[in-house]
PADREN-278676 format. One line per field, with one value per residue (C-alpha): residue number from 1; residue in three letters; x, y, z. Coordinates in pm, whole numbers, plus 50000, padded with zeros to 5 digits. Layout:
REM PADREN-278676
vexlum <- NUM|...
guvo <- ala|...
px <- X|...
py <- Y|...
pz <- Z|...
//
This chain:
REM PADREN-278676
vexlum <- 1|2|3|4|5|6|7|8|9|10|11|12|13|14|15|16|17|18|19|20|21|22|23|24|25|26|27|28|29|30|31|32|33|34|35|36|37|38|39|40|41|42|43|44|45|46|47|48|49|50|51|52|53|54|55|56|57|58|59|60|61|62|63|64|65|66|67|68|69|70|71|72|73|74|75|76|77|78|79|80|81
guvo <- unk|unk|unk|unk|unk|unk|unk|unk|unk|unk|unk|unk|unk|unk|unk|unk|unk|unk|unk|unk|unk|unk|unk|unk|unk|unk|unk|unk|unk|unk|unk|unk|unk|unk|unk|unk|unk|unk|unk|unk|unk|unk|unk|unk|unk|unk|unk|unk|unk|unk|unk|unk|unk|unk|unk|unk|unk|unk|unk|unk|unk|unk|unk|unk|unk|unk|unk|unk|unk|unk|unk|unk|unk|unk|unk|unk|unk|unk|unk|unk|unk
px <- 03416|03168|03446|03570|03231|03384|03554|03858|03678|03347|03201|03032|02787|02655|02340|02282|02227|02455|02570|02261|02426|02223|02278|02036|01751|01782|01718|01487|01238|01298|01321|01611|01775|02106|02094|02363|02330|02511|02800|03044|03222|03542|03423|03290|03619|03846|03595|03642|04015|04060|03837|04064|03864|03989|03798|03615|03282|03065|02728|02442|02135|01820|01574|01310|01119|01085|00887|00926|01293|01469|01692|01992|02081|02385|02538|02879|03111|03436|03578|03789|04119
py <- 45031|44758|44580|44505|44249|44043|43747|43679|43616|43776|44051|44374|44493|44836|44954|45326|45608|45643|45972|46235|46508|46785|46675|46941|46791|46551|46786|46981|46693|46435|46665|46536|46703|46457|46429|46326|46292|45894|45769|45682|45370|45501|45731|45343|45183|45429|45392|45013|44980|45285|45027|44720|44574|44401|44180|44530|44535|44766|44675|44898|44736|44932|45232|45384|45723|45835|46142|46231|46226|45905|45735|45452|45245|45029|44721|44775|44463|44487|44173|44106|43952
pz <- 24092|23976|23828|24135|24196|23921|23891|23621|23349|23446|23202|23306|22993|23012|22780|22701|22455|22119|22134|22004|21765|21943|22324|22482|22315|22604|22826|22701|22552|22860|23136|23306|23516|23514|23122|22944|22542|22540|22481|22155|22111|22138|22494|22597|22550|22703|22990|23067|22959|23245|23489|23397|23156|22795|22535|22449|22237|22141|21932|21844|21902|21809|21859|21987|22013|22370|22384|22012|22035|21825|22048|21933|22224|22244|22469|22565|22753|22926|23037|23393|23329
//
């Protein structure tokens, strides 16, 4: 759906969670109720090409401890053709 607001050409990035190895720790750490444990690379792209997106990437970008649990975050980009 949000690549709809794009024009050809336009790029829709998405940041979120690497994939955690133990996905309830999410849930039991953070409290969410709507936890998910991230994303892969190849979960990303199958995501995007399925929304109508090419020019995939996919680039880890850092971490961070959020309430003694060691998060890796990524940036994902699709591009509109």
């Amino acid at each position: 759906m949000l690549q709809s607001f794009l024009a050809p050409g336009g790029s829709l990035l998405i940041v979120d969670f690497i994939k955690s190895e133990v996905p309830s720790i999410f849930k039991e750490k953070l409290g969410h109720i709507n936890a998910h444990s991230g994303f892969q690379e190849p979960e990303m792209r199958v995501m995007l090409e399925r929304a109508g997106l090419g020019g995939f990437e996919f680039k880890p970008m850092g971490e961070a401890v959020i309430k003694e649990v060691p998060m890796k975050f990524f940036v994902a980009r699709g591009v509109k053709a």
